[in-house]
C-alpha positions as YAML, in Angstrom:
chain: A
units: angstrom
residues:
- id: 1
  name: UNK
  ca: [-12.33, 4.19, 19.23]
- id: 2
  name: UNK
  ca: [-8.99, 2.75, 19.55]
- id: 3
  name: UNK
  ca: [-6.72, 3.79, 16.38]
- id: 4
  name: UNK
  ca: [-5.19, 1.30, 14.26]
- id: 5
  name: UNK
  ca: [-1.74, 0.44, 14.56]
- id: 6
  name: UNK
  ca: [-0.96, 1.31, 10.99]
- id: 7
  name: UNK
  ca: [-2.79, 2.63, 8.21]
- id: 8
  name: UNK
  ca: [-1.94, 1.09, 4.41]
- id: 9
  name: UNK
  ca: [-2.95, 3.32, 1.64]
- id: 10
  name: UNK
  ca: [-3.05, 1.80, -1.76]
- id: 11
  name: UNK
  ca: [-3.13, 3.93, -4.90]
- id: 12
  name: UNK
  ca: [-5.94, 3.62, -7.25]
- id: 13
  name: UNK
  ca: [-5.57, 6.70, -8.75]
- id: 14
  name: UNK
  ca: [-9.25, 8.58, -8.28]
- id: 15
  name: UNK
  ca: [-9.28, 11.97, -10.08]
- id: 16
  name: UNK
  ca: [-10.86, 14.98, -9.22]
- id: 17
  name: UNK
  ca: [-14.18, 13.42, -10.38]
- id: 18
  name: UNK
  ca: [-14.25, 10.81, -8.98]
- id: 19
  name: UNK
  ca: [-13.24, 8.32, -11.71]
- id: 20
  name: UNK
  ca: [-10.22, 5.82, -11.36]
- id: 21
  name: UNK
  ca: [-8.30, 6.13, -14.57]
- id: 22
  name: UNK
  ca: [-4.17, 6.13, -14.02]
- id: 23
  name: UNK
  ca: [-1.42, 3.57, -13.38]
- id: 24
  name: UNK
  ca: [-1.91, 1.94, -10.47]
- id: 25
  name: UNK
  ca: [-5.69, 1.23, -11.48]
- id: 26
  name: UNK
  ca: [-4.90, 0.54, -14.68]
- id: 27
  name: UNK
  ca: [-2.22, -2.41, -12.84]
- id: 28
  name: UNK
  ca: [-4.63, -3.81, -10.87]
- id: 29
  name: UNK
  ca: [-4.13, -1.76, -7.36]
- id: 30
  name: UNK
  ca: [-7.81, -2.51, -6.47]
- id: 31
  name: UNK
  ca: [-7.31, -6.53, -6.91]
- id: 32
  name: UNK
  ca: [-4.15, -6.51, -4.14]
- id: 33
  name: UNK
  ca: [-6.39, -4.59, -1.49]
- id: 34
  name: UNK
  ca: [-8.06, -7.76, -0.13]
- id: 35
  name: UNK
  ca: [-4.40, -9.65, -0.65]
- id: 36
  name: UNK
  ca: [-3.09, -6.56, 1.57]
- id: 37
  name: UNK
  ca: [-6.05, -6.98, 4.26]
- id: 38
  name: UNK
  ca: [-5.65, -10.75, 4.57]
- id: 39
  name: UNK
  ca: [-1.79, -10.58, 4.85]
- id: 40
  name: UNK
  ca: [-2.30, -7.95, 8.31]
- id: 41
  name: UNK
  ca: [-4.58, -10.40, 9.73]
- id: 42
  name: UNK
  ca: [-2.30, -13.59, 8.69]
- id: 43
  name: UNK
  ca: [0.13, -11.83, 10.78]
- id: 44
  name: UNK
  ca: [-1.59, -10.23, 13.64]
- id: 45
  name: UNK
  ca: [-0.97, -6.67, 12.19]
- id: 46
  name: UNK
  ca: [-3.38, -3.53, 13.58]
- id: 47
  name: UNK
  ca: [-3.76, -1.81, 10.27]
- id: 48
  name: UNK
  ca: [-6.63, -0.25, 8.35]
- id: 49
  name: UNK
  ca: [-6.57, -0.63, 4.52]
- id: 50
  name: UNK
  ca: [-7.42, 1.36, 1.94]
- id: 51
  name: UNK
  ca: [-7.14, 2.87, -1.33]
- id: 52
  name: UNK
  ca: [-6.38, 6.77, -2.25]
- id: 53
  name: UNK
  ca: [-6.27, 9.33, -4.88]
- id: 54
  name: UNK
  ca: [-3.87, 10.33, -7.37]
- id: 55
  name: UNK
  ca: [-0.21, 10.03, -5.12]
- id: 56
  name: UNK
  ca: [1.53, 11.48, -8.58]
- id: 57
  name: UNK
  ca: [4.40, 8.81, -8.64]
- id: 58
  name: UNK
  ca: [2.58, 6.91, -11.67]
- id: 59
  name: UNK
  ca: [5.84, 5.65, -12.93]
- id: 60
  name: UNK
  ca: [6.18, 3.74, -9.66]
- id: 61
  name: UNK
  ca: [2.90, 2.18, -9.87]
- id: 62
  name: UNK
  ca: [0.75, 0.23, -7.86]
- id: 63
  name: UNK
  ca: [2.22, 2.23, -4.65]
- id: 64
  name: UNK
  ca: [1.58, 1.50, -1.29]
- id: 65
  name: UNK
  ca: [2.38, 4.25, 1.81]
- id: 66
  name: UNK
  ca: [2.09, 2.97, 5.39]
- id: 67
  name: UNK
  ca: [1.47, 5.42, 7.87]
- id: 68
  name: UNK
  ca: [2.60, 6.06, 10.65]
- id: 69
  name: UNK
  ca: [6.22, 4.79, 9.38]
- id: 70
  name: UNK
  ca: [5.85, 7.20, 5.65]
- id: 71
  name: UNK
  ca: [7.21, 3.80, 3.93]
- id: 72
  name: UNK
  ca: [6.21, 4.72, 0.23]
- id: 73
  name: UNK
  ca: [6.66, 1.30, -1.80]
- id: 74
  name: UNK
  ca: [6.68, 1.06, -5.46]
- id: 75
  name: UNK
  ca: [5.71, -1.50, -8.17]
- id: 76
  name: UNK
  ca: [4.15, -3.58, -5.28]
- id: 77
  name: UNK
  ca: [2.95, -7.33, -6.35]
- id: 78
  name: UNK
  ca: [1.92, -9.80, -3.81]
- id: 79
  name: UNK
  ca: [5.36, -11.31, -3.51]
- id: 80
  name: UNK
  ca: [6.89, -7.85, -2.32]
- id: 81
  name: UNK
  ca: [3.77, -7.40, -0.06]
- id: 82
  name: UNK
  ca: [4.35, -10.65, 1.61]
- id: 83
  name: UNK
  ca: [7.81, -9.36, 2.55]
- id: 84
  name: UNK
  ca: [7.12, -5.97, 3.19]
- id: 85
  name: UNK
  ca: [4.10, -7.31, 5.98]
- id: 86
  name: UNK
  ca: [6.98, -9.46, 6.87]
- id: 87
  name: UNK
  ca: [8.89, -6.63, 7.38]
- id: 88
  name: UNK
  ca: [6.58, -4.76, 9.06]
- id: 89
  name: UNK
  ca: [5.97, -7.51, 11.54]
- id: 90
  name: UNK
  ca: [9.32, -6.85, 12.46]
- id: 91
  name: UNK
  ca: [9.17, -3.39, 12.92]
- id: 92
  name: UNK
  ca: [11.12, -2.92, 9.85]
- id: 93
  name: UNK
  ca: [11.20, -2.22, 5.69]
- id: 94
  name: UNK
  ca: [12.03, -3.20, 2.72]
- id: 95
  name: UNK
  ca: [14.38, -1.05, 1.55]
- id: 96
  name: UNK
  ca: [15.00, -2.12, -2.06]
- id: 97
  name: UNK
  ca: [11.42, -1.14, -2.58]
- id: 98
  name: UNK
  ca: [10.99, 2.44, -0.76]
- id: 99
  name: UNK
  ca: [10.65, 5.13, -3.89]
- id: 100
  name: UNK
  ca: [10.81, 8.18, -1.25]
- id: 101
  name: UNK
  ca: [13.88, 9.53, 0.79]
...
């Protein structure tokens, strides 16, 4: 199997049991997963994505991490996504949006 290129985690904050219940669900996180997907294929971008647990920066919320590059975005909406695949595309970030040093 041939890794991806990049992996996108979304934020959907999954508790211990199981159950979605914090900020970024509560802001939609799940409804800009298919937004995410179709904006990597739009621009020919190798990247898996998917959502996560808990990442305990609910003040920040939706987040999105790409991996390999630890980019940690905040408050994402599908304007900011559009420029941070842009971005990306470019082998670069956004860095008004980065919440992590």
């Amino acid at each position: 199997m041939k890794k991806p290129d990049f992996m996108i985690l979304v934020c959907n904050s999954y508790r211990v049991a199981g159950d979605a219940q914090g900020a970024c669900n509560k802001k939609n996180a799940t409804a800009l997963l298919q937004y995410i997907t179709e904006g990597c294929s739009d621009r020919d971008l190798d990247a898996v994505v998917t959502t996560t647990a808990c990442l305990n920066v609910c003040t920040k919320g939706p987040v999105m991490v790409i991996q390999p590059n630890n980019y940690w975005y905040g408050e994402i909406t599908e304007d900011k996504i559009d420029e941070i695949l842009d971005a990306l595309a470019e082998n670069n970030a956004i860095d008004k949006y980065i919440i992590s040093d």
